[in-house]
OpenMM code with the backbone's topology and positions (N, CA, C; nanometers):
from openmm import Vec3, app, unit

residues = "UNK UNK UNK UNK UNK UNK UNK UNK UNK UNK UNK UNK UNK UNK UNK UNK UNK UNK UNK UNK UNK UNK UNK UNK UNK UNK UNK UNK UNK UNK UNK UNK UNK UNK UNK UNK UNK UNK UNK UNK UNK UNK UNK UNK UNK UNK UNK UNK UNK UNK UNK UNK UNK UNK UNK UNK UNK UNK UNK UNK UNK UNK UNK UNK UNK UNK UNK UNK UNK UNK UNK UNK UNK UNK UNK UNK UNK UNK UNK UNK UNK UNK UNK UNK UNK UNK UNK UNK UNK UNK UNK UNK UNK UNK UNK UNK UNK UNK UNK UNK UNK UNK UNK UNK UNK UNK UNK UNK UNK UNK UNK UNK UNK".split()
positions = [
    Vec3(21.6471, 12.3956, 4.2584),
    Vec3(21.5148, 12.4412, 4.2198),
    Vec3(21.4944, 12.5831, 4.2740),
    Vec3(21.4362, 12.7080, 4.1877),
    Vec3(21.4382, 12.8124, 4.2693),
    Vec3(21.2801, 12.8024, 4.3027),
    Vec3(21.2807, 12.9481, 4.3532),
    Vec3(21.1635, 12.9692, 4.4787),
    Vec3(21.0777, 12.9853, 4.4472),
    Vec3(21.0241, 13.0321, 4.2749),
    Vec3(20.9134, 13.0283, 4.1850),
    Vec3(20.8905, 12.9084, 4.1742),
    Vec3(20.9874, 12.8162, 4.1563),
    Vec3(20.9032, 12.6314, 4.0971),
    Vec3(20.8671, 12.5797, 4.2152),
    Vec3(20.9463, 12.6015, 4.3490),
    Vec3(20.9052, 12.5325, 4.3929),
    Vec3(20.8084, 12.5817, 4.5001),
    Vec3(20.7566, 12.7047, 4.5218),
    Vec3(20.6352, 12.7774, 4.5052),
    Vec3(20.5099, 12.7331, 4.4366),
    Vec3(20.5414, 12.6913, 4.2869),
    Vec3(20.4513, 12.6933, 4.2220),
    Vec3(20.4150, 12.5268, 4.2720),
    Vec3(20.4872, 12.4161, 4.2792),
    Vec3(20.4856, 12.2990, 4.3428),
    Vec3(20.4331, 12.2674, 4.4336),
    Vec3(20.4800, 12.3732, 4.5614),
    Vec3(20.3790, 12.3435, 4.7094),
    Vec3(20.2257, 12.3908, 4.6768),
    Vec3(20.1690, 12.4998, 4.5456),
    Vec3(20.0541, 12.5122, 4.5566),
    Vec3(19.9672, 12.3767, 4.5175),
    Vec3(20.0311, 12.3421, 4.3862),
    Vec3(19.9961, 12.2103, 4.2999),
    Vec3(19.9848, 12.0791, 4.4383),
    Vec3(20.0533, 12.0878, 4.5081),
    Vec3(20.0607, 12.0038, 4.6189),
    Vec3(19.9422, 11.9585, 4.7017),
    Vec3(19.9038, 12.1160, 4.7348),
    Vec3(19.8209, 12.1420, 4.8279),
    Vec3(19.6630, 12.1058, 4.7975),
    Vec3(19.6667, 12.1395, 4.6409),
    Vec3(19.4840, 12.0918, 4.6202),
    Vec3(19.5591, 11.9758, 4.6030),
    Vec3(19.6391, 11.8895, 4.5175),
    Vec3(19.6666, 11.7510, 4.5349),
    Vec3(19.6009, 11.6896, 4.6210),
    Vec3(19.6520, 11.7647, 4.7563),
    Vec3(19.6492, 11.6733, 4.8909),
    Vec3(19.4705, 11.6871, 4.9687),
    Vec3(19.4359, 11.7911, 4.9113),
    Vec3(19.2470, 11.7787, 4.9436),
    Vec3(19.1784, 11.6559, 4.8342),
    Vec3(19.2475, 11.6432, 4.7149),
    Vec3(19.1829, 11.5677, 4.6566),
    Vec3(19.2153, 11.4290, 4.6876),
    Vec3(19.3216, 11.3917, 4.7784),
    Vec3(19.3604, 11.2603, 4.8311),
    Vec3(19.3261, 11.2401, 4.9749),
    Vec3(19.2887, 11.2998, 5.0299),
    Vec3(19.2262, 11.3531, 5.1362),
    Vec3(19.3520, 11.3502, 5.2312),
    Vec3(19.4159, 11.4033, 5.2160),
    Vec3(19.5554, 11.3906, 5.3323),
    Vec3(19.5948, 11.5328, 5.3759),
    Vec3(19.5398, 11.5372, 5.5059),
    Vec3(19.5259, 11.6734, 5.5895),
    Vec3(19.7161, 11.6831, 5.6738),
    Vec3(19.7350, 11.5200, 5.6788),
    Vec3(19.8752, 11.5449, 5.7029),
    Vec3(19.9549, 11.5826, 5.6468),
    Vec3(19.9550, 11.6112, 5.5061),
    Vec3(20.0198, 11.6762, 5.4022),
    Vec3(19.9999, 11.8469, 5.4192),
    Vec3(19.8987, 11.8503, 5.4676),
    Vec3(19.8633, 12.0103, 5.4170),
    Vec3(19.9158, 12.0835, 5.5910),
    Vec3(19.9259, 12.0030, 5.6830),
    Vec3(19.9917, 12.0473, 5.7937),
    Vec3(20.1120, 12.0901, 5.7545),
    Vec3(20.2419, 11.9732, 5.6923),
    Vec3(20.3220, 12.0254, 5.7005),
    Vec3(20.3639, 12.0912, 5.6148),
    Vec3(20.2955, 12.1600, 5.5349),
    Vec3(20.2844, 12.2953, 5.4479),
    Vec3(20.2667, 12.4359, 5.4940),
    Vec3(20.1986, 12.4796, 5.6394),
    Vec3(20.1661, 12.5547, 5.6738),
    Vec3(20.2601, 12.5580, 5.7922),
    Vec3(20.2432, 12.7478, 5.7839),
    Vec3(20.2959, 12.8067, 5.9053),
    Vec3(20.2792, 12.7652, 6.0169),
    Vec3(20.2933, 12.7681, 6.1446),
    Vec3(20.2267, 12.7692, 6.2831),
    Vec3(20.1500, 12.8843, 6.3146),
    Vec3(20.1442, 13.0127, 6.2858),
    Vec3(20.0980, 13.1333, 6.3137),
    Vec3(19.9663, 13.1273, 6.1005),
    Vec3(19.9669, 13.0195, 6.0570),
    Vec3(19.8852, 13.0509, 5.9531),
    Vec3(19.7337, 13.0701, 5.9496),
    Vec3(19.7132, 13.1560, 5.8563),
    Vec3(19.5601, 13.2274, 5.8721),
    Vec3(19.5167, 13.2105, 5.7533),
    Vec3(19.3479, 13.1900, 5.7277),
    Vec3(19.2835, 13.1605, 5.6512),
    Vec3(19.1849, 13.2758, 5.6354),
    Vec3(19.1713, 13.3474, 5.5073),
    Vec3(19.0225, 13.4362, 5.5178),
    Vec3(18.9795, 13.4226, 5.3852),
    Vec3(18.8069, 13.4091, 5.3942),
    Vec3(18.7492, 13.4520, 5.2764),
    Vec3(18.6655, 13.5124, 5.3204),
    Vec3(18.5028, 13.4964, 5.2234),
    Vec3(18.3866, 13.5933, 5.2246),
    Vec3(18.3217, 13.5795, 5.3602),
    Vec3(18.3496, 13.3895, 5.4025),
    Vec3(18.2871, 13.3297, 5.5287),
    Vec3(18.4358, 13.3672, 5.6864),
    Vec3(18.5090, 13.3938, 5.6608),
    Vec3(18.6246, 13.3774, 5.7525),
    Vec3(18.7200, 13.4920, 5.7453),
    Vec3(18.6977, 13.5231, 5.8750),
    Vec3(18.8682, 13.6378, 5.8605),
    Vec3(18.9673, 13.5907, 5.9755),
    Vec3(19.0743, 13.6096, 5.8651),
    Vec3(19.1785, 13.5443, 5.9182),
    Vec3(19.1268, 13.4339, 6.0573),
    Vec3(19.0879, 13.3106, 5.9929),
    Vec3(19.1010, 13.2654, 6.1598),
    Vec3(19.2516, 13.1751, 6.1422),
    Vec3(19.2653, 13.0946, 6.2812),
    Vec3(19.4030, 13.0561, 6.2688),
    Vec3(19.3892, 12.9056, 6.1929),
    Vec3(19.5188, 12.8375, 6.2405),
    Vec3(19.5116, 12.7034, 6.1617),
    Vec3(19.4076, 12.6330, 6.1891),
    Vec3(19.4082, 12.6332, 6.3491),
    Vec3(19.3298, 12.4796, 6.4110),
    Vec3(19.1555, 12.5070, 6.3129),
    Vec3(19.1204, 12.6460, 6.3885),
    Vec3(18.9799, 12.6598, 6.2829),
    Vec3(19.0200, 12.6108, 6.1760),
    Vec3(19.0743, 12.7118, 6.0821),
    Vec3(19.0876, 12.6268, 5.9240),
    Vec3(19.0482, 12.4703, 5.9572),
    Vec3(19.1976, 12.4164, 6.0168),
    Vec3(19.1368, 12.2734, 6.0064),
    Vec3(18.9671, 12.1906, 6.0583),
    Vec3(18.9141, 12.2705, 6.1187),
    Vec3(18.7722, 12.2510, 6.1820),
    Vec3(18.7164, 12.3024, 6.0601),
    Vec3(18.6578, 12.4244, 6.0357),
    Vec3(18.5807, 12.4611, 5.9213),
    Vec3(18.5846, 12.4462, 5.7591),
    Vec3(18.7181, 12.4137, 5.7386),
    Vec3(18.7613, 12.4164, 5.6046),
    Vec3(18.8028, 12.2854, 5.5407),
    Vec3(18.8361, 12.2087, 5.6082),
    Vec3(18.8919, 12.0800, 5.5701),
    Vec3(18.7760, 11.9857, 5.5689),
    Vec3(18.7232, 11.9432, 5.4398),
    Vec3(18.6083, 11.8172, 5.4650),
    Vec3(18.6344, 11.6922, 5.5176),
    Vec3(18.5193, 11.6780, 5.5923),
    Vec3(18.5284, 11.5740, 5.7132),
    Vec3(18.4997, 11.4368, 5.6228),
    Vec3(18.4524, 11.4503, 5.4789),
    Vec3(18.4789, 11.3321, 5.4236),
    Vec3(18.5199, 11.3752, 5.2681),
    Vec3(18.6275, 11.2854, 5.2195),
    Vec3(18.6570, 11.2926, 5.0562),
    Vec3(18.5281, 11.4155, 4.9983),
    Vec3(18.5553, 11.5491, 4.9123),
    Vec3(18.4500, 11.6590, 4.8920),
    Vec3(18.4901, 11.6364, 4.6944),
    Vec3(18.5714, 11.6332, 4.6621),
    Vec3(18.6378, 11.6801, 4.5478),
    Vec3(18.6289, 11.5350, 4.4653),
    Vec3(18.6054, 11.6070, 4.3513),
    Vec3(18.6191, 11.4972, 4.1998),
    Vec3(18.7530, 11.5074, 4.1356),
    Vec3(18.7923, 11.6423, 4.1140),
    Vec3(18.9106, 11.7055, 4.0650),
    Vec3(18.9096, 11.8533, 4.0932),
    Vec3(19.0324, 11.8785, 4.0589),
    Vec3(19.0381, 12.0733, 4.0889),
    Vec3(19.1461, 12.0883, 3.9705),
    Vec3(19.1180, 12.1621, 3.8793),
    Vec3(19.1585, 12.1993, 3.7771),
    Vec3(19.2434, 12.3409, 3.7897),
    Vec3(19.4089, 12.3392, 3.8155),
    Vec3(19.3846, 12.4988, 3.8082),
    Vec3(19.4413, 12.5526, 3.6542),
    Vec3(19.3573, 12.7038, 3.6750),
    Vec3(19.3720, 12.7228, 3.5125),
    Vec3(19.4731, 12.8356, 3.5150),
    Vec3(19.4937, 12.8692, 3.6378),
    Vec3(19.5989, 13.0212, 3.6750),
    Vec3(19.6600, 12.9721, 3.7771),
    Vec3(19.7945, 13.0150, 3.7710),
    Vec3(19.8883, 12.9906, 3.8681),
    Vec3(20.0425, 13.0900, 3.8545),
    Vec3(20.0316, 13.2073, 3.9673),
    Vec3(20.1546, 13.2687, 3.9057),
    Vec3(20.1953, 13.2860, 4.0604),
    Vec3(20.3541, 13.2958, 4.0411),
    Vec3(20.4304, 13.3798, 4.1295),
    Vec3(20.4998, 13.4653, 4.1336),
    Vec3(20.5286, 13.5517, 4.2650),
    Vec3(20.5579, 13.7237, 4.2342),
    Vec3(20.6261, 13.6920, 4.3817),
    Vec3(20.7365, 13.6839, 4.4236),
    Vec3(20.7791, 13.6876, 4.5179),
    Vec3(20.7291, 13.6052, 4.6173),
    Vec3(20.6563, 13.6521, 4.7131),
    Vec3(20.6701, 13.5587, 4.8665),
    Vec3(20.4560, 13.5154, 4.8272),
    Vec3(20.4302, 13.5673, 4.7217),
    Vec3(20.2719, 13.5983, 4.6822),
    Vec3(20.2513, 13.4804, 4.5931),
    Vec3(20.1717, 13.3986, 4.5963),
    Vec3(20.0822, 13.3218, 4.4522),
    Vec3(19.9479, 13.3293, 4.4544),
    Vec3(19.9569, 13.3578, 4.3216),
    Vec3(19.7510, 13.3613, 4.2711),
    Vec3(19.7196, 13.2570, 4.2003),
    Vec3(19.6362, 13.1715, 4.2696),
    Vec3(19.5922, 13.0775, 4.1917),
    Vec3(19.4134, 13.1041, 4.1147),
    Vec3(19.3907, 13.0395, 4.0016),
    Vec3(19.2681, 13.0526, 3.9994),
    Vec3(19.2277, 12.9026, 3.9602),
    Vec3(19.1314, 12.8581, 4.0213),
    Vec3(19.1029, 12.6707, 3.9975),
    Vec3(18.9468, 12.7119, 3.9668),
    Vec3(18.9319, 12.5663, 3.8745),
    Vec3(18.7672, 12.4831, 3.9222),
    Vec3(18.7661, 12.3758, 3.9712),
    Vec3(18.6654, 12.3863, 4.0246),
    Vec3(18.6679, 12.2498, 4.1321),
    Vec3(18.5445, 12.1396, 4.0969),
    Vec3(18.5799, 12.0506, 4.1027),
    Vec3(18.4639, 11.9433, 4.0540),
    Vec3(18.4279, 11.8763, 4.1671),
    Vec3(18.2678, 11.9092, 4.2099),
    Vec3(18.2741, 11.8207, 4.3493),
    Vec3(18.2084, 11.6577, 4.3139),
    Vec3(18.2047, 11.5904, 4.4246),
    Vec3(18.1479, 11.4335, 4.3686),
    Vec3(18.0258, 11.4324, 4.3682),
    Vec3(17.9528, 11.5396, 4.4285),
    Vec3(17.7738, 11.5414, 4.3718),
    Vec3(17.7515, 11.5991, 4.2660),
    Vec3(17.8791, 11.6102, 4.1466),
    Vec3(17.8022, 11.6400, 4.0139),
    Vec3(17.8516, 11.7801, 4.0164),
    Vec3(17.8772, 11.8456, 4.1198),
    Vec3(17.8505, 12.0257, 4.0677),
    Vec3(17.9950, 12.0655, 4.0705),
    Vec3(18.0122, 12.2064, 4.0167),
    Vec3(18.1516, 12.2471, 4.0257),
    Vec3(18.1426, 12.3957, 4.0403),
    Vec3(18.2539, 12.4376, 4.0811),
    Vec3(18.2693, 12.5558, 4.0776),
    Vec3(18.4201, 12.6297, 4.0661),
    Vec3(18.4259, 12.7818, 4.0328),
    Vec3(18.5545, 12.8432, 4.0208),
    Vec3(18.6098, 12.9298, 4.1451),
    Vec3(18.7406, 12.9161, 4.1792),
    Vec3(18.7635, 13.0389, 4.2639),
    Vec3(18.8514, 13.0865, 4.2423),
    Vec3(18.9412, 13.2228, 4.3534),
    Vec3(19.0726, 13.2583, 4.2911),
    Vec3(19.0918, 13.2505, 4.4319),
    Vec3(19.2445, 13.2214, 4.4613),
    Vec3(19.3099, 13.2226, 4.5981),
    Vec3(19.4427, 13.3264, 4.5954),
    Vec3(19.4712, 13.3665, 4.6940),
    Vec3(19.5808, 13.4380, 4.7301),
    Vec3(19.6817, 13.3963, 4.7772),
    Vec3(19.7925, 13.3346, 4.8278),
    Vec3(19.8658, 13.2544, 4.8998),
    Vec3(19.9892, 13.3551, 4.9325),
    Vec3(20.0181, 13.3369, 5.0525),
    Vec3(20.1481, 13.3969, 5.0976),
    Vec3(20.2276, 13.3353, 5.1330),
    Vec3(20.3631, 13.2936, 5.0829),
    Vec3(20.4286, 13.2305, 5.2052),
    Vec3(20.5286, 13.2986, 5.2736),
    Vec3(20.5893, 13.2374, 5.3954),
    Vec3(20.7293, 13.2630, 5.4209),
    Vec3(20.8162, 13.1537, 5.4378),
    Vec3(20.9331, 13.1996, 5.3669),
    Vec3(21.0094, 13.0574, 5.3619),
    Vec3(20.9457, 12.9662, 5.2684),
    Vec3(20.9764, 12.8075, 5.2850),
    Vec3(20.9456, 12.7579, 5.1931),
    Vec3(20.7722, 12.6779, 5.2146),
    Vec3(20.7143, 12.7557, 5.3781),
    Vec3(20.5913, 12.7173, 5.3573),
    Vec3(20.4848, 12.8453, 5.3915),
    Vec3(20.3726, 12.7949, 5.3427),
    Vec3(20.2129, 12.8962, 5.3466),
    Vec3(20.1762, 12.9292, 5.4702),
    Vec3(20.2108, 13.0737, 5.4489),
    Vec3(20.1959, 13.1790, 5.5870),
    Vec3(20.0625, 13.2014, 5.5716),
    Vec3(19.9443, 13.2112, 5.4699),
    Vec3(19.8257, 13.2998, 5.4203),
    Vec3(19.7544, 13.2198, 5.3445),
    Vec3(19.6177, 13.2410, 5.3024),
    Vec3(19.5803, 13.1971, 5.2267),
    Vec3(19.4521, 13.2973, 5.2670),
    Vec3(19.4025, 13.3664, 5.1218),
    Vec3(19.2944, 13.4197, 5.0984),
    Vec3(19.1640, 13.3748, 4.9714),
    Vec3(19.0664, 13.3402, 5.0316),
    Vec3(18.9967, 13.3257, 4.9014),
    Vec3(18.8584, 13.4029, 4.8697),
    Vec3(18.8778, 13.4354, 4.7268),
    Vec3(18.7894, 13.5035, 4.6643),
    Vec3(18.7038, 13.4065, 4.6138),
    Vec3(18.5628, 13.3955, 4.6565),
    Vec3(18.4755, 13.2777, 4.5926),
    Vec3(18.4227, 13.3606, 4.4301),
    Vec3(18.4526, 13.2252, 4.3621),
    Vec3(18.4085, 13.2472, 4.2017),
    Vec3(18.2669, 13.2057, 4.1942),
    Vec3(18.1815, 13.1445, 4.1317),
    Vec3(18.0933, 13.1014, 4.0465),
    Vec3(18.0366, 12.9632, 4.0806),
    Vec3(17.9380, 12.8958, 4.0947),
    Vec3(17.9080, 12.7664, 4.0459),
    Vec3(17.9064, 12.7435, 3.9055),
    Vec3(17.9147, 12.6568, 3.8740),
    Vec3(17.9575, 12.6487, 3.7174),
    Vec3(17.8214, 12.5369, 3.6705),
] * unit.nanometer
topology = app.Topology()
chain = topology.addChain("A")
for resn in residues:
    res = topology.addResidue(resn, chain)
    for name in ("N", "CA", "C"):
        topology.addAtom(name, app.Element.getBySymbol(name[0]), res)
């Protein structure tokens, strides 16, 4: 498998694993030195991520992504997200990895829909 599929795989993985709620999955996806930033966060490290970012109960209905490319060690995803109170929304993410797991992750918040 080369490094585009299976790139494109660990992203598909990763909302997978929020929508099953399995945070042990998304550990061993990530760097040890991995950083999270968006509009609310710069770069903080994992453990935050896992404190601020990870819902403390099932959040998601589905996550739809409608963009997904890779360019080397870089993927851009763009999803909607369906939450379970009815509402949804779009975003675009940045992802970096090194090796075969996620060094980065940046997100650009989209829209409520």
């Amino acid at each position: 498998m080369n490094d585009m599929h299976t790139r494109q795989q660990t992203v598909r993985d990763l909302y997978a694993a929020y929508l099953e709620d399995r945070k042990d999955k998304v550990v061993a996806m990530l760097t040890e030195d991995f950083t999270f930033s968006s509009p609310r966060d710069d770069h903080i490290d994992r453990a935050t991520y896992f404190e601020r970012c990870w819902p403390k109960e099932p959040f998601f209905r589905a996550i739809h992504i409608e963009f997904l490319a890779v360019d080397g060690d870089e993927t851009a995803v763009r999803y909607r997200a369906e939450k379970l109170d009815g509402g949804s929304f779009a975003n675009m993410e940045s992802l970096r990895f090194r090796g075969d797991k996620i060094a980065s992750v940046e997100v650009y918040f989209g829209r409520n829909l």
